[in-house]
Residue frames as a rotation matrix with the C-alpha (Angstrom) as fourth column:
UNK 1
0.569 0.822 0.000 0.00
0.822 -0.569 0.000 0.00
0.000 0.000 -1.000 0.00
UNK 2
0.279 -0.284 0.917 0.74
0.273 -0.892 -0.359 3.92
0.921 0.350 -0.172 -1.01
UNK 3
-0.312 0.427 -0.849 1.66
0.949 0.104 -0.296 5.80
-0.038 -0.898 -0.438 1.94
UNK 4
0.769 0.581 -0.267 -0.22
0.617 -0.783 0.075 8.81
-0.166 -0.223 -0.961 3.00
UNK 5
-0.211 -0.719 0.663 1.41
0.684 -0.592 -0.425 11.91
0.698 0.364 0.617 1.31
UNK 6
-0.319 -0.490 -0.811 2.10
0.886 -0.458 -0.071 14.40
-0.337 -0.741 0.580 4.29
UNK 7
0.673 0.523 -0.523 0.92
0.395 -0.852 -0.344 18.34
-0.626 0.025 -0.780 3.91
UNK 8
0.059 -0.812 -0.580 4.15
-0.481 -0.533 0.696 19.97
-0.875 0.238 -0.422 4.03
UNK 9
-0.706 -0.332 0.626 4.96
0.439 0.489 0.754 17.32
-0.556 0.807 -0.199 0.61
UNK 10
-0.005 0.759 0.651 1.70
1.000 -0.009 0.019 18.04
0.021 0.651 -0.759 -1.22
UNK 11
0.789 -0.063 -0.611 2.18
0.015 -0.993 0.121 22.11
-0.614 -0.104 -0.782 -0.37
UNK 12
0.109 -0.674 -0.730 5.16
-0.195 -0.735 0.650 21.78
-0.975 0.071 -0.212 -1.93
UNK 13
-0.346 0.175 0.922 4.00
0.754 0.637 0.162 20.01
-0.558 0.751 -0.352 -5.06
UNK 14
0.598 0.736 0.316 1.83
0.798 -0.583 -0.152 22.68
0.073 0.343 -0.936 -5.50
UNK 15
0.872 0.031 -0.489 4.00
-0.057 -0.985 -0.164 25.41
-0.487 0.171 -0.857 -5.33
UNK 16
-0.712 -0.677 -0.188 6.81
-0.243 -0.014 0.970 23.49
-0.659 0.736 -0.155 -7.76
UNK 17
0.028 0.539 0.842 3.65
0.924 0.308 -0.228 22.89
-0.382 0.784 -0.489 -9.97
UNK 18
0.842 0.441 -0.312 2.59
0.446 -0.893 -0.059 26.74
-0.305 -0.090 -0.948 -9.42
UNK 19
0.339 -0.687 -0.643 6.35
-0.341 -0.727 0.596 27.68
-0.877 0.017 -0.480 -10.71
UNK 20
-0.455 -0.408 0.791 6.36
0.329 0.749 0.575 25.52
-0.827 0.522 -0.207 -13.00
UNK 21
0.139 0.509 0.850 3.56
0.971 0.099 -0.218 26.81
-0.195 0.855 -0.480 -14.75
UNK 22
0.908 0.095 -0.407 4.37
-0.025 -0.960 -0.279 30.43
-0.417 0.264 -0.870 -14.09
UNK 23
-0.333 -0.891 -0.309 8.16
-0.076 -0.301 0.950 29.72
-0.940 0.340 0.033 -15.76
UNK 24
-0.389 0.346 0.854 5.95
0.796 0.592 0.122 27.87
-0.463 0.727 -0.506 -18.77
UNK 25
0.636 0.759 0.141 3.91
0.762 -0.590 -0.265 31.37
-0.118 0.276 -0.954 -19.17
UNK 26
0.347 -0.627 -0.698 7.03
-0.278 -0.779 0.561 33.49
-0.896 -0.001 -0.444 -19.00
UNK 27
-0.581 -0.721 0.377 8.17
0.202 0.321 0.925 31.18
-0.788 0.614 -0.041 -21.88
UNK 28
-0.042 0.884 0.467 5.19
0.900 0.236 -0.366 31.57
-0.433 0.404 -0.805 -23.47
UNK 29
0.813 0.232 -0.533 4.99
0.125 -0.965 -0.231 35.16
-0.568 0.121 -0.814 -23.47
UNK 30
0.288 -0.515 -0.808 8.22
-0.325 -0.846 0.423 35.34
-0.901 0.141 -0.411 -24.55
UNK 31
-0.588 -0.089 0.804 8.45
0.668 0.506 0.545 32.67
-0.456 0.858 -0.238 -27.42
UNK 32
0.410 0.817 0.405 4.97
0.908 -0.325 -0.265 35.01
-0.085 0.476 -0.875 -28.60
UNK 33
0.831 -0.220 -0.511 6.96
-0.178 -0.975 0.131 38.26
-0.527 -0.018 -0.850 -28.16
UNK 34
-0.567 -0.823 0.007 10.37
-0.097 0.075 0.992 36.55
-0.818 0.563 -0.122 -30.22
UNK 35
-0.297 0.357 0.886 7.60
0.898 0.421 0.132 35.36
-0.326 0.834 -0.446 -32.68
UNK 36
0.768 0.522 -0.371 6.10
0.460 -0.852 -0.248 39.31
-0.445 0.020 -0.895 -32.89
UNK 37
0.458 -0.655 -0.601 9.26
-0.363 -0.755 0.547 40.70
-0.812 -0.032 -0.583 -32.99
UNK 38
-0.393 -0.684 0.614 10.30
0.057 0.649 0.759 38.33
-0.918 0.333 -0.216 -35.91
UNK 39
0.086 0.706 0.703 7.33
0.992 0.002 -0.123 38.89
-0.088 0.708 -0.701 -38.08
UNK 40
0.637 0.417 -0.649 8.03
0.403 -0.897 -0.181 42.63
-0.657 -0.147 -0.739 -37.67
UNK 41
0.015 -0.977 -0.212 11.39
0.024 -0.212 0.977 42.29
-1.000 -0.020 0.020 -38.73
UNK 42
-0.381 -0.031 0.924 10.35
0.657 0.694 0.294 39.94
-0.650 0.720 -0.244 -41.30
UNK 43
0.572 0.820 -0.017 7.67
0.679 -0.485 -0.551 42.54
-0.460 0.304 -0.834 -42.52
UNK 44
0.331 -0.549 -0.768 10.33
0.064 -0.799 0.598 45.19
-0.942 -0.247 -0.229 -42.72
UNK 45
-0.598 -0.786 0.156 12.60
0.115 0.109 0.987 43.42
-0.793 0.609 0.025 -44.53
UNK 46
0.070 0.513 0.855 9.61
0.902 0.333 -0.273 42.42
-0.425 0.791 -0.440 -47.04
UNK 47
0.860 -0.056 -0.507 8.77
-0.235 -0.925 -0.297 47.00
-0.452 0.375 -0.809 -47.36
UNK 48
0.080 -0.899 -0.430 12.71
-0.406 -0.423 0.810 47.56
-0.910 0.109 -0.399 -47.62
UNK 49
-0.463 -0.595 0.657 12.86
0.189 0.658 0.729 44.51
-0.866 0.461 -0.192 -50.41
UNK 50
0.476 0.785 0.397 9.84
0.797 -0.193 -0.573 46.20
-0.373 0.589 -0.717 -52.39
UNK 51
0.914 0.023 -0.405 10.90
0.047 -0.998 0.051 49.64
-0.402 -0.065 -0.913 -52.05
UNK 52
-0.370 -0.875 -0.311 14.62
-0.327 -0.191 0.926 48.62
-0.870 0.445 -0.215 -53.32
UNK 53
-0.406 -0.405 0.819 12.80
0.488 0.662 0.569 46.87
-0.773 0.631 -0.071 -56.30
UNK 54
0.564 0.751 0.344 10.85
0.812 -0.425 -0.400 49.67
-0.154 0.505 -0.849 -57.19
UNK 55
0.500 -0.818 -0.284 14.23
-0.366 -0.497 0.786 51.86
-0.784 -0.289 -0.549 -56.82
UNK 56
-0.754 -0.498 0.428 15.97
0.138 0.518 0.844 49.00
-0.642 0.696 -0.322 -59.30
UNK 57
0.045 0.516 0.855 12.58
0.985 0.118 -0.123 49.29
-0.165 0.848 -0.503 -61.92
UNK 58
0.891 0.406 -0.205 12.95
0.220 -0.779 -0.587 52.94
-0.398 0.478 -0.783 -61.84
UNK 59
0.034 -0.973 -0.230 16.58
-0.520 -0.213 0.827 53.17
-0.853 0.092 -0.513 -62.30
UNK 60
-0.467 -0.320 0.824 16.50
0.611 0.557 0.562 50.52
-0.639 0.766 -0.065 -65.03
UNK 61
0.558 0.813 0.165 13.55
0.689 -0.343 -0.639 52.63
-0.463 0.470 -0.752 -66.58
UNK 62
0.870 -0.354 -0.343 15.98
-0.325 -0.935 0.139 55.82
-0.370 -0.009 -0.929 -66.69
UNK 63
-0.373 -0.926 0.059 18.64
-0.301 0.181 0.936 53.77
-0.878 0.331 -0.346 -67.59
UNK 64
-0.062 0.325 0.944 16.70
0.944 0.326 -0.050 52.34
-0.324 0.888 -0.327 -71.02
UNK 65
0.953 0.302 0.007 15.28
0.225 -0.695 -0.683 55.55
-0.202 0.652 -0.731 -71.83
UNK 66
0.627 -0.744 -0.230 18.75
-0.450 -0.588 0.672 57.03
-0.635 -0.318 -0.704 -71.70
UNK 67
-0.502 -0.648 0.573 20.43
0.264 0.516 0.815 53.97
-0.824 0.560 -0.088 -73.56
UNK 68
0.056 0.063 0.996 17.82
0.966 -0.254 -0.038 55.07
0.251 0.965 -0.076 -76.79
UNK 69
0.950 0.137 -0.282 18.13
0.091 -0.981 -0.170 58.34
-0.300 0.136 -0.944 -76.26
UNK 70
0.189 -0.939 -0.289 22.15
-0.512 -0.345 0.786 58.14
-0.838 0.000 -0.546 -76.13
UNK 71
-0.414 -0.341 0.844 21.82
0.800 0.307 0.516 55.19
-0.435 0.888 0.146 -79.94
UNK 72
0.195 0.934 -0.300 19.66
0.773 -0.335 -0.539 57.71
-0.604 -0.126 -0.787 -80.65
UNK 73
0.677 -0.598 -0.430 21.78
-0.546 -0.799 0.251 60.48
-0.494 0.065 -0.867 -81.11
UNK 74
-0.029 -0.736 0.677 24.72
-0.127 0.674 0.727 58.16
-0.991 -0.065 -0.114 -81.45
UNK 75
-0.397 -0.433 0.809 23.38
0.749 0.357 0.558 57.35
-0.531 0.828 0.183 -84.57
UNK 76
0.796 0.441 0.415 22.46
0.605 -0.554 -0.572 60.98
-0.023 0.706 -0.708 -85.75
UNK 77
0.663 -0.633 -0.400 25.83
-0.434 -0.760 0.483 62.25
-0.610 -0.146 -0.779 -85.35
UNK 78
-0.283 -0.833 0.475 27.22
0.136 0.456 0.880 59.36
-0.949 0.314 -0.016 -87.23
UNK 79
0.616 0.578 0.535 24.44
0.742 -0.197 -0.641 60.41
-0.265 0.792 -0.550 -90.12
UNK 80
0.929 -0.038 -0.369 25.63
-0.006 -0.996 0.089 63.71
-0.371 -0.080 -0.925 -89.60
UNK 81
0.040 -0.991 -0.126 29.34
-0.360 -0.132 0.923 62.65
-0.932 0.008 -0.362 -89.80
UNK 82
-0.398 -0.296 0.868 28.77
0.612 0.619 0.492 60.43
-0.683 0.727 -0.066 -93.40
UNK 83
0.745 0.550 0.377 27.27
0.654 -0.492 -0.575 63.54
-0.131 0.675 -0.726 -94.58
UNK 84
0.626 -0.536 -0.566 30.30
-0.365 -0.843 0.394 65.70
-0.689 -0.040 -0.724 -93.97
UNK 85
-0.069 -0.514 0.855 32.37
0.186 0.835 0.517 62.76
-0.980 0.194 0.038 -95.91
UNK 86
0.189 0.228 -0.955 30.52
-0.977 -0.060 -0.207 62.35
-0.104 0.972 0.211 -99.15
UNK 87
0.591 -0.033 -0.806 31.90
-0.470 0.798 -0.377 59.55
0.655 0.602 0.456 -100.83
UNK 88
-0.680 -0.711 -0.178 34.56
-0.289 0.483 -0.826 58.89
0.674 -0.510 -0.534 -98.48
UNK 89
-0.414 0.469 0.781 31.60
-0.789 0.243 -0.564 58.00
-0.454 -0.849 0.269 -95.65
UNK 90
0.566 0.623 -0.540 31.12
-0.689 0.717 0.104 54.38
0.452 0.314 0.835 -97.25
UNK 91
-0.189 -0.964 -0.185 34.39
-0.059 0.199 -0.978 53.46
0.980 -0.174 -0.095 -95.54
UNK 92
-0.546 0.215 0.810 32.48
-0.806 -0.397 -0.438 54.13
0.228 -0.892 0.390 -92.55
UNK 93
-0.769 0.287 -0.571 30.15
0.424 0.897 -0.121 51.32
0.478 -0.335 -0.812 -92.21
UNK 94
0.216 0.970 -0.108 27.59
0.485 -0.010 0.875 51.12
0.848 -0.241 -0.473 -89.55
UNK 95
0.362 -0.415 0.835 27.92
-0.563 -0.811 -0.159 52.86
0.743 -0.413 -0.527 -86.44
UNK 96
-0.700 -0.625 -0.346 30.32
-0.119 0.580 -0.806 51.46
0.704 -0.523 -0.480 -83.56
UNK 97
0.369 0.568 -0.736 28.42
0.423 0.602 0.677 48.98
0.828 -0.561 -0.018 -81.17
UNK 98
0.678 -0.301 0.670 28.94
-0.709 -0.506 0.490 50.21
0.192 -0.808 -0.557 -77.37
UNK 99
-0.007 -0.750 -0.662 31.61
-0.182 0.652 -0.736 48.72
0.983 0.115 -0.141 -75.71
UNK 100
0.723 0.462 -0.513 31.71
0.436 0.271 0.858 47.33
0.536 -0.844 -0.006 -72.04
UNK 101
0.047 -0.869 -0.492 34.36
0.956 0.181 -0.229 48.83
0.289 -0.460 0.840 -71.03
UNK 102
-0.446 0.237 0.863 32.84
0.204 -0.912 0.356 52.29
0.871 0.335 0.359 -71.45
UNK 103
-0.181 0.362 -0.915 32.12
0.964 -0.121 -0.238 54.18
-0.197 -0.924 -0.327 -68.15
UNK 104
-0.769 -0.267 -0.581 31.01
0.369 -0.927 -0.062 57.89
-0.522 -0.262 0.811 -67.56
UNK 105
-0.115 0.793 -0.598 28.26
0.098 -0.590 -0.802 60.09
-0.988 -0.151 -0.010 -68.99
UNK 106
-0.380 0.042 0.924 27.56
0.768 0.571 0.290 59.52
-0.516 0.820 -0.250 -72.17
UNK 107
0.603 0.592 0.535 25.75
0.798 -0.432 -0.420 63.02
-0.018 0.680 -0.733 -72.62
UNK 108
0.308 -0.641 -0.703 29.14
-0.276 -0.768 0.579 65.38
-0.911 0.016 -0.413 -72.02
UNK 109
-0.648 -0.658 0.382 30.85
0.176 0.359 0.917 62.93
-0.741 0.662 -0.117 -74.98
UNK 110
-0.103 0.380 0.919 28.06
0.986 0.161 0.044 63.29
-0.131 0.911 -0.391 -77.21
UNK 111
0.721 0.120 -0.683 28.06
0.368 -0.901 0.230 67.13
-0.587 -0.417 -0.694 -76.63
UNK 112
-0.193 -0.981 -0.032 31.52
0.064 -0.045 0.997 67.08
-0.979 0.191 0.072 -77.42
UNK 113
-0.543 -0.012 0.840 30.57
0.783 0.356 0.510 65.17
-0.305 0.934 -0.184 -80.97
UNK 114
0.206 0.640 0.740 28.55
0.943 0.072 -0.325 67.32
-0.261 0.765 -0.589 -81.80
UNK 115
0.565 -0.545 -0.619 30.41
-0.371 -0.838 0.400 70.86
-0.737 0.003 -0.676 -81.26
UNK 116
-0.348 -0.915 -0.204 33.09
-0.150 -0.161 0.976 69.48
-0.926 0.370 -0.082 -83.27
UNK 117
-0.180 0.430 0.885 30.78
0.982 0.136 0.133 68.35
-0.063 0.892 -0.447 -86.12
UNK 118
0.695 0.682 -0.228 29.38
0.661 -0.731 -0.171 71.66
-0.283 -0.032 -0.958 -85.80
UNK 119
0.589 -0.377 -0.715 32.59
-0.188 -0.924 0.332 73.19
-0.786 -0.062 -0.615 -85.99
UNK 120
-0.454 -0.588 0.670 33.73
0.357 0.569 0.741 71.08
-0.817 0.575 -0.048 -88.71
UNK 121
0.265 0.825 0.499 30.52
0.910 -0.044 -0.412 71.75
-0.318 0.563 -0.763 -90.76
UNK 122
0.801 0.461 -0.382 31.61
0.274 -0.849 -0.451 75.38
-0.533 0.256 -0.807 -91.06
UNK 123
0.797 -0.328 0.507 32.94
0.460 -0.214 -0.862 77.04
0.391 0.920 -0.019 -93.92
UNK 124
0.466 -0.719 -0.516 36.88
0.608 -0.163 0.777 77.84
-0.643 -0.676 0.362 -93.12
UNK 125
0.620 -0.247 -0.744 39.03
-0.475 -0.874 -0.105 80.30
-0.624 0.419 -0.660 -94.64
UNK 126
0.882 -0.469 -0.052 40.74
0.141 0.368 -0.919 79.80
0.450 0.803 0.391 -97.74
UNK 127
0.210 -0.978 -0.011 44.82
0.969 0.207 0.138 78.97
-0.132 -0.040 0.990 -97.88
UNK 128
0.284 -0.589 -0.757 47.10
-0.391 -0.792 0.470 81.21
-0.876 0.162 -0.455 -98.39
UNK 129
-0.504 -0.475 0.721 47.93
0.251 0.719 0.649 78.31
-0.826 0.508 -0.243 -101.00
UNK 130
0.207 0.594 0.778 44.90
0.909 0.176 -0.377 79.59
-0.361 0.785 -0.504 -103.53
UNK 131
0.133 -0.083 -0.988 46.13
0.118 -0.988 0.098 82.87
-0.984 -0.130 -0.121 -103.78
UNK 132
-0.876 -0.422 -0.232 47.46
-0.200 -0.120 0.972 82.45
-0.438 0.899 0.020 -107.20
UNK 133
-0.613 0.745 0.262 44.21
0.549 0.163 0.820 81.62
0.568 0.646 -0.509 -108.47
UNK 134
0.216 0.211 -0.953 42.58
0.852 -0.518 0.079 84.11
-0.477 -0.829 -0.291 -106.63
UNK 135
-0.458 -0.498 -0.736 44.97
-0.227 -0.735 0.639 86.74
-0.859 0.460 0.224 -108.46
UNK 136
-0.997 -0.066 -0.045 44.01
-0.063 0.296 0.953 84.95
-0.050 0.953 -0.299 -111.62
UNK 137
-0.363 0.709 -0.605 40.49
0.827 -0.053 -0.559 85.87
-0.428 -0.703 -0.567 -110.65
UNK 138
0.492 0.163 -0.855 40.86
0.271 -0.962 -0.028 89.21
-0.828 -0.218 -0.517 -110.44
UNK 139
-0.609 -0.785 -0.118 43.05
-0.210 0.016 0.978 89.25
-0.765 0.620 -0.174 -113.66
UNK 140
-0.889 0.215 0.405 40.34
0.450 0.575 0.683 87.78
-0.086 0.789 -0.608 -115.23
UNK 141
0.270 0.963 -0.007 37.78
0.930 -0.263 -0.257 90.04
-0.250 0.063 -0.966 -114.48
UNK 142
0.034 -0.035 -0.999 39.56
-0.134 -0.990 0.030 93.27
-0.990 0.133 -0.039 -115.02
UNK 143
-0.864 -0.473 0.172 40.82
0.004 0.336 0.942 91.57
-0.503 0.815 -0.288 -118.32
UNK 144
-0.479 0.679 0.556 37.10
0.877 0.346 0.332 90.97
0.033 0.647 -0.762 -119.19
UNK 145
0.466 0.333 -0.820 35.62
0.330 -0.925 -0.188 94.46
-0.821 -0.183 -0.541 -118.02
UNK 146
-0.405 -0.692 -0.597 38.39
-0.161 -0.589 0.792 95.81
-0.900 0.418 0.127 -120.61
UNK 147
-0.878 0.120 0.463 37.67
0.474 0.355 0.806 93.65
-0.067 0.927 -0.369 -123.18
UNK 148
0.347 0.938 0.023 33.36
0.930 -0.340 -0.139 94.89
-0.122 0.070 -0.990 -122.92
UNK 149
0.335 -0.077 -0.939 34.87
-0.025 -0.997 0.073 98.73
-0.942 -0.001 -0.336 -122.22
UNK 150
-0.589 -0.447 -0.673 36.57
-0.496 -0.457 0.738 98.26
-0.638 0.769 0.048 -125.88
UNK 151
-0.341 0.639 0.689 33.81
0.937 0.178 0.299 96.68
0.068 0.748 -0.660 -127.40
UNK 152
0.580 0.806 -0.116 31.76
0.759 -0.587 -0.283 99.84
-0.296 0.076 -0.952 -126.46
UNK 153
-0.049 -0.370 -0.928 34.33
0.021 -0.929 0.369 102.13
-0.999 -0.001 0.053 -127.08
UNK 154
-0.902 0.012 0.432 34.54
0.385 0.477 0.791 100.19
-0.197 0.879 -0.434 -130.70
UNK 155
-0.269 0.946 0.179 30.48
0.957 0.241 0.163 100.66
0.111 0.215 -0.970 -131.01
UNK 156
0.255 -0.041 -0.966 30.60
0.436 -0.887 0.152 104.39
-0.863 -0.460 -0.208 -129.96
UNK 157
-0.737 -0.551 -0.392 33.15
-0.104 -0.481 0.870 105.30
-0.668 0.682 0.298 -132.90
UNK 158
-0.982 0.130 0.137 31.14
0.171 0.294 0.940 103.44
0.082 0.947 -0.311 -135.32
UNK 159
-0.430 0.706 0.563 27.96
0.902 0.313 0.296 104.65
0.032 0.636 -0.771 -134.52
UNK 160
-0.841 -0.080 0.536 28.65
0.091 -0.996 -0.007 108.55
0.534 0.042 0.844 -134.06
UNK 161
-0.139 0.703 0.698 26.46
-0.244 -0.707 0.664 110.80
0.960 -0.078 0.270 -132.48
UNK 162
0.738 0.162 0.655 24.74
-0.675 0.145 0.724 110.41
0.022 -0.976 0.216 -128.76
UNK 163
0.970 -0.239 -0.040 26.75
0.240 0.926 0.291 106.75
-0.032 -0.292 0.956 -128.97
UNK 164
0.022 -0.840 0.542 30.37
0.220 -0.525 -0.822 108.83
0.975 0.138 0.173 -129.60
UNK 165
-0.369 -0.591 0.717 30.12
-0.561 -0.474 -0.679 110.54
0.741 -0.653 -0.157 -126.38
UNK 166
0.408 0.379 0.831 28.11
-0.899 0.010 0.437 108.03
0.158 -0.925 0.345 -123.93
UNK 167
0.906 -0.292 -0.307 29.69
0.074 0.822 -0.564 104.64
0.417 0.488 0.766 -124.98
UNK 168
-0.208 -0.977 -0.037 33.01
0.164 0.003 -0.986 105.65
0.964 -0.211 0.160 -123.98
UNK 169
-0.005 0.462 0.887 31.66
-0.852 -0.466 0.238 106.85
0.523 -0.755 0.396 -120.60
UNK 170
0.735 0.635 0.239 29.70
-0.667 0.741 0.082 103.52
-0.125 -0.220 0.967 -119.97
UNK 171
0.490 -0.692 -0.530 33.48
0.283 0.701 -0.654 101.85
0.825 0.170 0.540 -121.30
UNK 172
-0.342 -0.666 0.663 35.07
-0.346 -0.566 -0.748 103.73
0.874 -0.485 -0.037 -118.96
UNK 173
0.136 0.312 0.940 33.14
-0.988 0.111 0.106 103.09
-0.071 -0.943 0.324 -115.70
UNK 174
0.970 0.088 -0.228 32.98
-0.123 0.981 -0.147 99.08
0.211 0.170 0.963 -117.13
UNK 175
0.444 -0.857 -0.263 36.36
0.116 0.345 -0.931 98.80
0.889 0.383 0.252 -117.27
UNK 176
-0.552 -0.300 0.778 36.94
-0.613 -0.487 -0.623 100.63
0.566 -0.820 0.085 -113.75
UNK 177
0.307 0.644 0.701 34.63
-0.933 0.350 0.087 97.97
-0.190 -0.680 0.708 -112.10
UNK 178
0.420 -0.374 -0.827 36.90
-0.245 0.831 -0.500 94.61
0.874 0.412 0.258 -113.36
UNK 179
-0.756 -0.642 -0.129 38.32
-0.369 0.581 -0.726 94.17
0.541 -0.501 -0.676 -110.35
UNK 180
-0.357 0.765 0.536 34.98
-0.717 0.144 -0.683 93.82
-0.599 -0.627 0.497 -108.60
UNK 181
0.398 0.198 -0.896 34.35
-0.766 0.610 -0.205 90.85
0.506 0.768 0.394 -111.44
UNK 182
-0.345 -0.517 -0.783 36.78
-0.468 0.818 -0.334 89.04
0.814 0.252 -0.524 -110.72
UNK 183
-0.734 -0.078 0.674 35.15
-0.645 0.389 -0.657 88.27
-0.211 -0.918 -0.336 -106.82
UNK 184
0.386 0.922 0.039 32.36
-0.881 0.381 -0.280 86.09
-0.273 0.073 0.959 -108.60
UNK 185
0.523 -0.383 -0.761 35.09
-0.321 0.739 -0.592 83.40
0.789 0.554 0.264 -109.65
UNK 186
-0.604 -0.584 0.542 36.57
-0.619 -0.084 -0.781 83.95
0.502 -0.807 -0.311 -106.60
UNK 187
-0.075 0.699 0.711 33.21
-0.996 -0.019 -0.086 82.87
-0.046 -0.715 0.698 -104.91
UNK 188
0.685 0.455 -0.569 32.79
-0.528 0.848 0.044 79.84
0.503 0.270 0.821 -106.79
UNK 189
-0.286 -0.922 -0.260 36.35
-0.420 0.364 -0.831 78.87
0.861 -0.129 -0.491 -105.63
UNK 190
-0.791 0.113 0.601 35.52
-0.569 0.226 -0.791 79.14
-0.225 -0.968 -0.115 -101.74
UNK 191
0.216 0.908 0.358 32.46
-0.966 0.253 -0.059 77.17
-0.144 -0.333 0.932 -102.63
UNK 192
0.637 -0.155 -0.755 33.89
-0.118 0.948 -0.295 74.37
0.761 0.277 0.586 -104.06
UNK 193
-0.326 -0.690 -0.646 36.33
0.157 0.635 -0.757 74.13
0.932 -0.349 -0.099 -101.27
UNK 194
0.527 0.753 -0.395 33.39
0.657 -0.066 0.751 74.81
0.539 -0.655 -0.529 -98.52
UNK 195
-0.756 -0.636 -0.156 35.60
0.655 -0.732 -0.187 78.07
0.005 -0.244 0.970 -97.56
UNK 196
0.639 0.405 -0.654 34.50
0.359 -0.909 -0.212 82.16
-0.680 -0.099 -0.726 -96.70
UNK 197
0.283 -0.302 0.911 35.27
0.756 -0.514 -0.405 84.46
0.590 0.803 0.083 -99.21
UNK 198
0.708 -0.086 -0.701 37.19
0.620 -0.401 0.675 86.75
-0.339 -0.912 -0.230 -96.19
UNK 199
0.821 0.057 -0.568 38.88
0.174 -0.973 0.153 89.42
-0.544 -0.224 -0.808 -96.26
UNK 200
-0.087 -0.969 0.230 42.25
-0.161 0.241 0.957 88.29
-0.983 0.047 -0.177 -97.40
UNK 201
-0.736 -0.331 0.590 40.91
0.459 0.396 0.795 86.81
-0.497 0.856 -0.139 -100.28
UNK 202
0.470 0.881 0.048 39.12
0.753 -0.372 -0.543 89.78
-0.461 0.291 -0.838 -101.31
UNK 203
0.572 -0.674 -0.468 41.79
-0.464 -0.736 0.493 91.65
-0.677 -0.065 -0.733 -101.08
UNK 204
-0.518 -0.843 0.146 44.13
0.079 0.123 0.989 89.81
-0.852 0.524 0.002 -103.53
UNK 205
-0.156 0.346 0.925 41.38
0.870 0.492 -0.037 89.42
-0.468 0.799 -0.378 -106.05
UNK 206
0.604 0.376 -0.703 40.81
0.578 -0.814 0.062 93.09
-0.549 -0.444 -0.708 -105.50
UNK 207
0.376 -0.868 -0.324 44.31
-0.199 -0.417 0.887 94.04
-0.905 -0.269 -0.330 -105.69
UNK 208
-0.477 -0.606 0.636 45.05
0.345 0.536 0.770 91.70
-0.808 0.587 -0.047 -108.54
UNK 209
0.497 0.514 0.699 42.32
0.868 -0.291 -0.403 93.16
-0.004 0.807 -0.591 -110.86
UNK 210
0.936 0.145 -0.322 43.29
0.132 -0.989 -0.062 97.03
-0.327 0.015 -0.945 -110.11
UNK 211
0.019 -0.930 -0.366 46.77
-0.275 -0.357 0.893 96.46
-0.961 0.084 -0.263 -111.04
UNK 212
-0.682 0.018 0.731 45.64
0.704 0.284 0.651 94.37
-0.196 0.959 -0.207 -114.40
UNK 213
0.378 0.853 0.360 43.27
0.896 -0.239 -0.374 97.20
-0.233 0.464 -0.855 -114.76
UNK 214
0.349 -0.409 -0.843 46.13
-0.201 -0.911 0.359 100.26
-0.915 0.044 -0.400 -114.52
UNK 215
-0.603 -0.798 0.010 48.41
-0.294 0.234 0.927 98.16
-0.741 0.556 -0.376 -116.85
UNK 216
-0.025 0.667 0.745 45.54
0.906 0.330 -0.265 97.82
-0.422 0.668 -0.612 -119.37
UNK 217
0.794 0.501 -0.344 44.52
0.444 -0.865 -0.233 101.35
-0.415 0.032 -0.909 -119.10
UNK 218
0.341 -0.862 -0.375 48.14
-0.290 -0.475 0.831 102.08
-0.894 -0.175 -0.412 -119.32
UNK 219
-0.482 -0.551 0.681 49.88
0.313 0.618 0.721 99.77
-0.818 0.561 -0.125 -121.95
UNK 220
-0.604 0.035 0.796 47.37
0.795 0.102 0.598 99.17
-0.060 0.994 -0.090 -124.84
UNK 221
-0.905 0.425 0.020 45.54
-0.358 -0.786 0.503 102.29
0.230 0.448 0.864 -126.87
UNK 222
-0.422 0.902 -0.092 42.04
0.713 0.267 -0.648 102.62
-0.560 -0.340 -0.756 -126.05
């Protein structure tokens, strides 16, 4: 037979039960307060992991637009550049593929390209090398002015009266305006070599007519 459990034993049963269950409820509470705090964390992390991928979809966004915006261009400056060519821009091909190795802003460098196209595109001063033809310009227009001023003087003689005294007049002023001929050959020059017709080379064509116009005026009979 059992024997007879004793107060004092059964008191203390009851107050290692009674601690037993309050350590069980402290775990409790706190296993439910590690689980809270975990699911906040957890929650967090989820926001933060959205909020960077919506950070990475706009960045990529801004980074496409940006990649056609930069072939974009890319490939209207290389239009631009087989147009400055001509014939020589078949040698060119298609335009260069990026490369990976490329870092840095892509819209200072295209800036760049295009100033210098821009400054390429314009018309530059002639050589110093065309001068001779230039002179030979102006040589050639006073030469022709002369040649028209002695046709009319020629047409004057021979058809007396009013034409006797205005004819020679009208040769006279023609002939005195040959150097200012010759700058229309001049012009064509600087066009054909995409050039300004500047000062310099006004001046020799200028220069070169008024001296082939003295030594006309001078030399042969008029």
């Amino acid at each position: 037979m059992n024997e007879p459990v004793t107060s004092e034993t059964y008191a203390a049963q009851v107050r290692r039960l009674a601690d037993l269950t309050a350590r069980v409820a402290r775990q409790r509470d706190e296993a439910h307060a590690w689980y809270d705090q975990q699911c906040a964390a957890a929650q967090r992390a989820v926001i933060d992991a959205q909020e960077q991928v919506r950070h990475a979809e706009a960045e990529l966004a801004q980074a496409r637009e940006l990649q056609e915006r930069v072939d974009a261009e890319a490939a209207h400056l290389w239009q631009q550049l087989r147009g400055r060519l001509g014939v020589g821009a078949r040698r060119l091909g298609d335009p260069p593929a990026p490369t990976r190795e490329a870092s840095g802003d892509p819209v200072p460098l295209l800036r760049g390209v295009r100033e210098l196209l821009d400054r390429a595109g314009q018309p530059g001063e002639l050589p110093a090398s065309v001068n001779p033809v230039l002179a030979l310009c102006g040589v050639a227009g006073a030469a022709v002015a002369y040649a028209l001023g002695a046709a009319a003087r020629a047409l004057g003689v021979a058809g007396g009266g009013d034409l006797a005294v205005g004819l020679p007049v009208l040769a006279l002023v023609v002939t005195l305006l040959g150097p200012l001929l010759g700058l229309a050959p001049a012009k064509l020059v600087a066009d054909r070599r995409h050039a300004v017709l500047g000062p310099r080379p006004i001046f020799v064509v200028l220069v070169a007519g008024l001296v082939t116009t003295i030594l006309l005026l001078t030399l042969l009979p008029r």
